[in-house]
C-alpha positions in Angstrom: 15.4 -16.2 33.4 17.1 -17.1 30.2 13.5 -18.3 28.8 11.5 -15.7 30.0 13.9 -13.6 28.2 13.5 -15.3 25.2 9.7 -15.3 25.5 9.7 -11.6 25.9 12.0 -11.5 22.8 9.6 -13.1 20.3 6.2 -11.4 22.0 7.7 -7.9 21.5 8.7 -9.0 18.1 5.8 -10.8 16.9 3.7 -7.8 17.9 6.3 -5.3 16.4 6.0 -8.1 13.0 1.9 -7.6 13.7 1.8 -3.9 13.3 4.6 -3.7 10.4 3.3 -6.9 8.3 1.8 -5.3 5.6 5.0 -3.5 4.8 6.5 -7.6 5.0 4.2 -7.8 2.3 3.8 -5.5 -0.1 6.6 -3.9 -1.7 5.5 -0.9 -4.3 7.4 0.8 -6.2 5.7 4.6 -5.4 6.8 6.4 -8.1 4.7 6.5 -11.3 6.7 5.6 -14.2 9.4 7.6 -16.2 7.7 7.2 -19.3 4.7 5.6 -21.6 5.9 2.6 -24.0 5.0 3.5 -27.6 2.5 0.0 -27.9 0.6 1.4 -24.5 -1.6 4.2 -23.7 -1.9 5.3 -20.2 -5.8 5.1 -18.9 -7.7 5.7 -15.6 -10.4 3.8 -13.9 -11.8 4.8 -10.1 -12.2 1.9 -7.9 -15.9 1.4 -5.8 -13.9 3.4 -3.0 -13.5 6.4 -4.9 -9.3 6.0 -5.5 -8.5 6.7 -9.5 -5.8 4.4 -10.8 -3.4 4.8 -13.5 -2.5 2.0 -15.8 -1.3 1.2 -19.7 -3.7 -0.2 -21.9 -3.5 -1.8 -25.7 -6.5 -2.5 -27.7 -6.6 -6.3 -29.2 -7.1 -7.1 -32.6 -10.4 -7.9 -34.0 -11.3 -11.4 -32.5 -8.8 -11.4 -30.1 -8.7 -11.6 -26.3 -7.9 -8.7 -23.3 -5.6 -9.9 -20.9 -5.4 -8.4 -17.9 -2.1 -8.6 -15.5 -1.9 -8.5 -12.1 1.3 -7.7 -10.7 3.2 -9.6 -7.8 3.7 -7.3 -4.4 7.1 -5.2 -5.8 7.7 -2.7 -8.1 5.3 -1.3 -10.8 3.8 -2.0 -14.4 7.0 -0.8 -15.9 8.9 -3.6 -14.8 5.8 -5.8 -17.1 6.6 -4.5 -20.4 8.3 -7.2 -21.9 5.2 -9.4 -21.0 2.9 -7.5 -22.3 5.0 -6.9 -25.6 5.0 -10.4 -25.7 1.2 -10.7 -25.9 0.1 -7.5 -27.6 2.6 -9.3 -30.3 -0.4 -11.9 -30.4 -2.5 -9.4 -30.9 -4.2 -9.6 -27.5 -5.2 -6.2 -26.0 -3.1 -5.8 -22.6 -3.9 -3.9 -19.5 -1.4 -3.4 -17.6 -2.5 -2.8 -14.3 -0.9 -1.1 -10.9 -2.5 -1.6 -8.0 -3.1 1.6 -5.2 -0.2 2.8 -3.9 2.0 1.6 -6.6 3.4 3.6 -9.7 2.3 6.5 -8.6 -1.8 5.5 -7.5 -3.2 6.7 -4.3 -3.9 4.4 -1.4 -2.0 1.8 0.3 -2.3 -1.4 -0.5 -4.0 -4.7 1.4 -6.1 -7.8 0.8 -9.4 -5.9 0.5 -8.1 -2.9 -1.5 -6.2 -5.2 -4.0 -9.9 -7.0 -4.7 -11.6 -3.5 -5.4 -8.9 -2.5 -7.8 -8.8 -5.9 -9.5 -12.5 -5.4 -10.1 -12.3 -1.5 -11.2 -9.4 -3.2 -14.1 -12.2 -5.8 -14.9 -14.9 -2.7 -15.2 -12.7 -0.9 -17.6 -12.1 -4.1 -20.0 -15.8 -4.2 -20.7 -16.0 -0.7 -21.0 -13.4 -0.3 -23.5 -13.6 -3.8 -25.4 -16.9 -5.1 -24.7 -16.6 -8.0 -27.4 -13.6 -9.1 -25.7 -12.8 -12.2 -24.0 -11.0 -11.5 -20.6 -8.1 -13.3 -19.7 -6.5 -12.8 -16.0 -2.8 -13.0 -15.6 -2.0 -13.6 -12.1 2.0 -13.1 -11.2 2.9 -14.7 -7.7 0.6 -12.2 -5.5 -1.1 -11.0 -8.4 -2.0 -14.8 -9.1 -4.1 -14.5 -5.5 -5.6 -11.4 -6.6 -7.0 -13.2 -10.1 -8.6 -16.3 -8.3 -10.2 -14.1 -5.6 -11.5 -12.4 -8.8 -12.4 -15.5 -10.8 -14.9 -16.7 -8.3 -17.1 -13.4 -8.3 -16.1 -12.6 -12.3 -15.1 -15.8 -14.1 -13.0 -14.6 -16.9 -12.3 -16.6 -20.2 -9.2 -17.8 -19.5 -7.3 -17.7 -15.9 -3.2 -17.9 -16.0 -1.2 -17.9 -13.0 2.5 -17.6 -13.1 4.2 -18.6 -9.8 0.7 -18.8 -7.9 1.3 -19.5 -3.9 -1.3 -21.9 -2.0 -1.9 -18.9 0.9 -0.2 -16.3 2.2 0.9 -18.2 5.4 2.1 -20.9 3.9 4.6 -18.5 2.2 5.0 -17.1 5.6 6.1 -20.3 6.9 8.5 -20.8 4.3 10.2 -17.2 4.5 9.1 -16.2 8.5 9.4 -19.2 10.2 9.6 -18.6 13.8 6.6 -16.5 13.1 2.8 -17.5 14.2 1.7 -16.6 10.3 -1.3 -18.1 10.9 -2.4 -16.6 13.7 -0.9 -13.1 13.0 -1.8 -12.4 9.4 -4.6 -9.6 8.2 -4.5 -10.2 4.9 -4.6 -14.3 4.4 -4.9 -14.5 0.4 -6.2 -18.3 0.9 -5.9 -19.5 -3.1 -5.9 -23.0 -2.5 -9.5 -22.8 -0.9 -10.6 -20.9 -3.5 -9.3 -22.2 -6.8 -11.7 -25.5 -6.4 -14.4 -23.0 -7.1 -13.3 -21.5 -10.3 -14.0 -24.0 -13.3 -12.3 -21.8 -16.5 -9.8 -23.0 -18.4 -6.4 -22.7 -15.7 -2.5 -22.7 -17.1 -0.7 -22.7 -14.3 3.3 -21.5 -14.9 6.2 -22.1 -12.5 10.0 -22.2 -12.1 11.4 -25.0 -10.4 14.1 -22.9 -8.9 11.7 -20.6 -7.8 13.3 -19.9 -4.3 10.3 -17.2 -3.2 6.9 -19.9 -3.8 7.9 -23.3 -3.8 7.3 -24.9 -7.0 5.4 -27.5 -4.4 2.8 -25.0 -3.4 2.7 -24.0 -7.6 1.8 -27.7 -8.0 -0.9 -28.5 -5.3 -2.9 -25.3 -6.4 -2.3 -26.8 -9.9 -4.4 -30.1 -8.4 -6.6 -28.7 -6.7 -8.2 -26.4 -9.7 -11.3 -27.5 -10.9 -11.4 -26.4 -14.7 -9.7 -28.0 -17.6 -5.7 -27.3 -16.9 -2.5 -27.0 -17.7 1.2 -27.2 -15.9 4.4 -25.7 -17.5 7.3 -25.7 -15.3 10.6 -23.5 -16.4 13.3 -25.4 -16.1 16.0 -24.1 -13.8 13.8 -20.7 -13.6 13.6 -18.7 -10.0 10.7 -16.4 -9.3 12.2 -13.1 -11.4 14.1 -14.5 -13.7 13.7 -13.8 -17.4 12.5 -17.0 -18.5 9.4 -16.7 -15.5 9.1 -12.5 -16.0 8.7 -12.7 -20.3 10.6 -15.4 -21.3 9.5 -16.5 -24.6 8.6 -20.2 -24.0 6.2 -18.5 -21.3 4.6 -16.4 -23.6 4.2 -19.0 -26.6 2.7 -21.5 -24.1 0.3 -18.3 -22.5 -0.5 -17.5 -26.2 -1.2 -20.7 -27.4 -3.6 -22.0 -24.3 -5.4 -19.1 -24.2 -6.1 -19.1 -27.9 -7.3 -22.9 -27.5 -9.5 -22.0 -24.6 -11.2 -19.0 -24.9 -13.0 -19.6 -27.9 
């Protein structure tokens, strides 16, 4: 009886983890932020399913490269300031981007609705800087969101800061008793996809990073197929300063995307 028990126990919660996994997932920060940093303007681009999304752009210098940022699954693009003080300091034009149903966009977010707003970003980069180069800045989930891009829209230059090999090999890590696998809607499957993307790749990773393995950071580091580069933060976990906009980050961003993207 015990077992059947126990049985019952993880079917009723596996389907109760089935129904609520997105909100495992995803963790926005709703509200749109308190107030626009002086470098930024705040702009709007629709996405191919008709949802208008809010974000704070910077124009780049003459010559220079946009970079666009794609958020990890919490919070909004207030908490990405610093980074993309950091670059606009390079005199790189900076979108940063929130996805729908974060900082204050309609929608609620998943797999497929994070692709269509990563391509409406892309859309408004070549309408507003047409000359640009376009850089993608992938953060953690965000880092997902820029390779699914990459293969459609290869950009200039890709960068992805604590990138994850799939989404249920992170499930394994943090959901273990759970059939991930099996279970998961959205799947996020980098590490099949990066082999298709040959652009110049700097991947970035802590190796304290106690939310992606720096081991998962590593093997989608190997298995990309364009000219690359590895720098791992020392001592770093996944939001820490050093990972978010710390400055040896940003030199290193700076100065491979300046090499690379012509």
């Amino acid at each position: 009886m015990g077992a059947l028990v126990l049985l019952a126990a993880l079917v009723v919660g596996g389907l109760g983890a089935w129904a609520a996994q997105r909100r495992l997932i995803y963790f926005p920060d709703h509200s749109a932020p308190r107030s626009i940093p002086s470098m930024f303007e705040e702009v709007a681009y629709e996405t191919a399913d008709g949802l208008t999304l809010r974000a704070w752009y910077r124009e780049p210098e003459p010559g220079r490269p946009v970079v666009i940022v794609f958020n990890g699954n919490a919070g909004n693009r207030e908490g990405r300031v610093m980074l993309g003080a950091g670059l606009a300091d390079a005199g790189f034009g900076v979108i940063l981007t929130d996805y729908r149903g974060y900082g204050g966009n309609p929608g609620s977010p998943s797999e497929e609705g994070l692709a269509r707003d990563s391509r409406a970003a892309l859309g408004f980069a070549r309408e507003v800087a047409p000359a640009a180069p376009v850089v993608y800045f992938g953060e953690s989930l965000g880092a997902a969101v820029a390779v699914e891009l990459a293969i459609a829209e290869p950009p200039a230059v890709l960068v992805l800061r604590s990138p994850f090999t799939a989404l249920a090999d992170i499930g394994r890590v943090h959901y273990p008793w759970l059939p991930t696998s099996l279970m998961l809607r959205d799947r996020y499957p980098s590490i099949d996809r990066i082999g298709s993307v040959a652009v110049p790749t700097l991947v970035v990773a802590g190796d304290a990073d106690s939310i992606v393995p720096i081991d998962q950071s590593r093997a989608l580091y190997g298995a990309a197929a364009g000219p690359k580069e590895l720098l791992v933060i020392p001592g770093a976990d996944h939001n820490d300063a050093a990972l978010v906009a710390g400055e040896d980050m940003i030199d290193a961003v700076v100065a491979f995307v300046s090499r690379s993207a012509g």
